[in-house]
C-alpha positions as semicolon CSV with decimal commas, in nm:
position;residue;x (nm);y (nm);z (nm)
1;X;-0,156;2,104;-0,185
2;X;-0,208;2,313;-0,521
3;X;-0,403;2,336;-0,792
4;X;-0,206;2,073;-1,031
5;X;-0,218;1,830;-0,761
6;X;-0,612;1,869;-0,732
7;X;-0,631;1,809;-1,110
8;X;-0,353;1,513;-1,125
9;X;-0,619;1,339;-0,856
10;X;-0,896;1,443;-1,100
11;X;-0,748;1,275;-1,413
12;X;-0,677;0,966;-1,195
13;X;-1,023;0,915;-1,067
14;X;-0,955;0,984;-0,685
15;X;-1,261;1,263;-0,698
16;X;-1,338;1,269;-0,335
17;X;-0,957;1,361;-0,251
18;X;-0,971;1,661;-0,562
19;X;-1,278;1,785;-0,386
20;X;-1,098;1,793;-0,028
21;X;-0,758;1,965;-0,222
22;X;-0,996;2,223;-0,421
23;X;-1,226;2,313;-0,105
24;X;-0,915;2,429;0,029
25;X;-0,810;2,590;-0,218
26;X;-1,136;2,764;-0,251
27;X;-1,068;2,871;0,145
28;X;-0,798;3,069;0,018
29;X;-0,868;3,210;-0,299
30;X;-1,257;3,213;-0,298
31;X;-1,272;3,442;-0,594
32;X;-1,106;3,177;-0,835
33;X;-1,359;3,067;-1,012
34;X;-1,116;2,823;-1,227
35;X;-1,148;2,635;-0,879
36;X;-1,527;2,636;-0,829
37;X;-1,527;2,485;-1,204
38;X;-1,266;2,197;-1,150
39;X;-1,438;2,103;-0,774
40;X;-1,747;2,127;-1,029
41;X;-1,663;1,833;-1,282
42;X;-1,542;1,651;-0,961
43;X;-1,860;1,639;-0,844
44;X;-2,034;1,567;-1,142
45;X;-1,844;1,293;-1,161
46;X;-1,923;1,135;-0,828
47;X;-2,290;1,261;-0,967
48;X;-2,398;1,484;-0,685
49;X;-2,530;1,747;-0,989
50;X;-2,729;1,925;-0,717
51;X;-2,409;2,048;-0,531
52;X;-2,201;2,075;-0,883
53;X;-2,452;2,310;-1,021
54;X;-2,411;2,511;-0,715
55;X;-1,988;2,553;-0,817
56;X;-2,087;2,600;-1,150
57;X;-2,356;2,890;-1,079
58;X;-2,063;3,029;-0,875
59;X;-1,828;3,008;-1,144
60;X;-2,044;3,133;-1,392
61;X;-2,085;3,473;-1,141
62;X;-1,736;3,508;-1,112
63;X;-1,642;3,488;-1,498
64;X;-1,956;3,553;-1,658
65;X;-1,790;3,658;-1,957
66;X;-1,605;3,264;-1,955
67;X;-1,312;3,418;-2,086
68;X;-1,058;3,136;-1,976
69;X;-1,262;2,919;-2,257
70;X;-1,406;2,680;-1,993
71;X;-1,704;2,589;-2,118
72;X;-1,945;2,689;-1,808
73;X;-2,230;2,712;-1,961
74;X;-2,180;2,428;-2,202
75;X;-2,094;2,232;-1,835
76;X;-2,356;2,380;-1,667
77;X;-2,598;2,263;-1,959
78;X;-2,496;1,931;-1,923
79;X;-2,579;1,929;-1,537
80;X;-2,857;2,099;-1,546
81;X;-2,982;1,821;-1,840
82;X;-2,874;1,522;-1,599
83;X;-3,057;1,732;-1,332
84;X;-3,398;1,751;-1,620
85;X;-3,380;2,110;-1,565
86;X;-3,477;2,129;-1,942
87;X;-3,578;2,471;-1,972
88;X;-3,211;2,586;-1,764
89;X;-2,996;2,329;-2,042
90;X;-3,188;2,537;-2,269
91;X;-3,086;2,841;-2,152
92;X;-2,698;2,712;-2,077
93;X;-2,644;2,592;-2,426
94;X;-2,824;2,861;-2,617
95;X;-2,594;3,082;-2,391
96;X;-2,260;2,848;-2,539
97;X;-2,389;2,888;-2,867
98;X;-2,429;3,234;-2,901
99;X;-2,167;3,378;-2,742
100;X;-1,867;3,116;-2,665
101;X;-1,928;2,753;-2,924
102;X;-1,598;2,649;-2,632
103;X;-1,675;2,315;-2,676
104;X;-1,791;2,201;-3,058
105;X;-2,061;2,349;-3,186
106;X;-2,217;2,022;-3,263
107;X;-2,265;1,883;-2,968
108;X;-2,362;2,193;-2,798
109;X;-2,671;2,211;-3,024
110;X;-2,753;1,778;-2,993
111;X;-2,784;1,891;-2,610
112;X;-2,942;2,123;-2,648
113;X;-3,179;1,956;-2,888
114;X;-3,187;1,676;-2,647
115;X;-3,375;1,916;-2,389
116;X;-3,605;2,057;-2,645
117;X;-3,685;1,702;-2,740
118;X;-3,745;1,648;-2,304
119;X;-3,971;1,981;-2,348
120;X;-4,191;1,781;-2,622
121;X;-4,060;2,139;-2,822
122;X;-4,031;1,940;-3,116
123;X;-3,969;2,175;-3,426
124;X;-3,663;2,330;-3,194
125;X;-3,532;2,008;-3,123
126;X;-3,555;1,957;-3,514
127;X;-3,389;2,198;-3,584
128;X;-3,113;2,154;-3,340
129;X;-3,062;1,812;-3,441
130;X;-3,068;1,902;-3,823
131;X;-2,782;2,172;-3,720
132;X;-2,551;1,939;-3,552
133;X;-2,605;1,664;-3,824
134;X;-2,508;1,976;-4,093
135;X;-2,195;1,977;-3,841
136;X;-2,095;1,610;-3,833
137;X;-2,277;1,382;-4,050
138;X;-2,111;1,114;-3,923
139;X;-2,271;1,081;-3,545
140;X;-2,536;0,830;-3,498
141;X;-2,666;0,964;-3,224
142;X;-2,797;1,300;-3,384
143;X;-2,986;1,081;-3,640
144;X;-3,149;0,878;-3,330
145;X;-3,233;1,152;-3,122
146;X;-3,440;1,358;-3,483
147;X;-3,591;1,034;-3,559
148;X;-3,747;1,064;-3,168
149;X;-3,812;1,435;-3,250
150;X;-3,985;1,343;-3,578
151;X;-4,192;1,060;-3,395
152;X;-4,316;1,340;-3,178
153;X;-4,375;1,587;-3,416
154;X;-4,572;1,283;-3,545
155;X;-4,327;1,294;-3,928
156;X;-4,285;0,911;-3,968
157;X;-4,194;0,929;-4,308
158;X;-3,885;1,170;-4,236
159;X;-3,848;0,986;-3,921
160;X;-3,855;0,629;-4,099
161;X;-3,576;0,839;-4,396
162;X;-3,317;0,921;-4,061
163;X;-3,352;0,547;-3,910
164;X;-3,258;0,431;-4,256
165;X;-2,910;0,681;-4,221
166;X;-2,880;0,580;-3,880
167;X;-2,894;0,196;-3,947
168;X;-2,619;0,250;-4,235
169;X;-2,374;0,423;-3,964
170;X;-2,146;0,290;-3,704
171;X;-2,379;0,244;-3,379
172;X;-2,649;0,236;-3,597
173;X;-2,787;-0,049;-3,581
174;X;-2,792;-0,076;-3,197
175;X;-3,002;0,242;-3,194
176;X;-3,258;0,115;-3,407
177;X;-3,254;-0,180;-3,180
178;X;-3,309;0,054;-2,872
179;X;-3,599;0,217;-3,111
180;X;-3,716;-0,088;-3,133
181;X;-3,750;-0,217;-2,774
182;X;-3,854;0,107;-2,651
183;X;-4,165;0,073;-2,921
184;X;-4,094;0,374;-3,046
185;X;-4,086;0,184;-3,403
186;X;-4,449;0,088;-3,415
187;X;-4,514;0,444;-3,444
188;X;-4,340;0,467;-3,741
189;X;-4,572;0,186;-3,938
């Protein structure tokens, strides 16, 4: 077994088998924190986040300094988000941000935003969302998620301005819709 056949499995879906190939691996080399990271998005996959979240805290110690370009904290974010461990995704992507931006910039700061929005932090979230839109103007999504934040921060005219952009984009009008049945719009009249 090596490495390459671990991820081969991986890209074909056989998780469970990856997981076997990399815990070996991991026997062997225990200091390889590439390995903790790949037995990591396995696991995610299969979504047992608790024990993923234990390879990625692992990786992280062993290559704190992510210099392979990974993306552990940005990963780690987004387990510890699936896990609502809001104030960790916090710390994970702010981490990404600062330091590594691995994985675009964009969406580092919409999950991020996503977990200040889960925090009822609403100005951060805000402003996270405002970032990523400044990024790519183009996703839906960020325009959803600030019209939530603005809702909160109880803004229903700028909230009622970004459903307006979001209905005009791709996706858009199936978020309103979600808006919508989640009666999130009444707040907005």
């Amino acid at each position: 077994m090596s490495f390459e056949e671990a991820i081969q499995l991986f890209n074909e879906g056989d998780y469970e088998r990856s997981i076997e190939f990399l815990s070996e691996l991991i026997d062997r080399e225990p200091l390889d924190y590439e390995l903790y990271y790949s037995r990591a998005c396995n696991l995610e996959r299969l979504g047992n986040y608790p024990a993923a979240l234990i390879d990625l805290d692992e990786a992280v110690n062993l290559n704190s300094d992510d210099n392979n370009g990974l993306g552990l904290y940005f990963s780690r974010g987004e387990v510890n988000l699936k896990m609502h461990r809001y104030v960790d995704a916090v710390g994970d992507f702010t981490e990404d941000i600062d330091k590594f931006v691995v994985n675009s910039l964009d969406w580092a700061l919409f999950n991020r935003g996503t977990a200040y929005l889960a925090l009822r932090d609403y100005s951060k979230a805000i402003s996270d969302f405002s970032d990523a839109i400044q990024s790519d103007p183009n996703e839906s999504a960020y325009y959803y998620h600030r019209v939530l934040a603005y809702i909160g921060d109880r803004d229903s005219v700028r909230a009622a301005g970004d459903l307006e952009t979001a209905i005009q984009m791709k996706n858009g009008e199936a978020l309103a819709k979600r808006l919508e049945l989640s009666g999130e719009i009444e707040k907005l009249r």
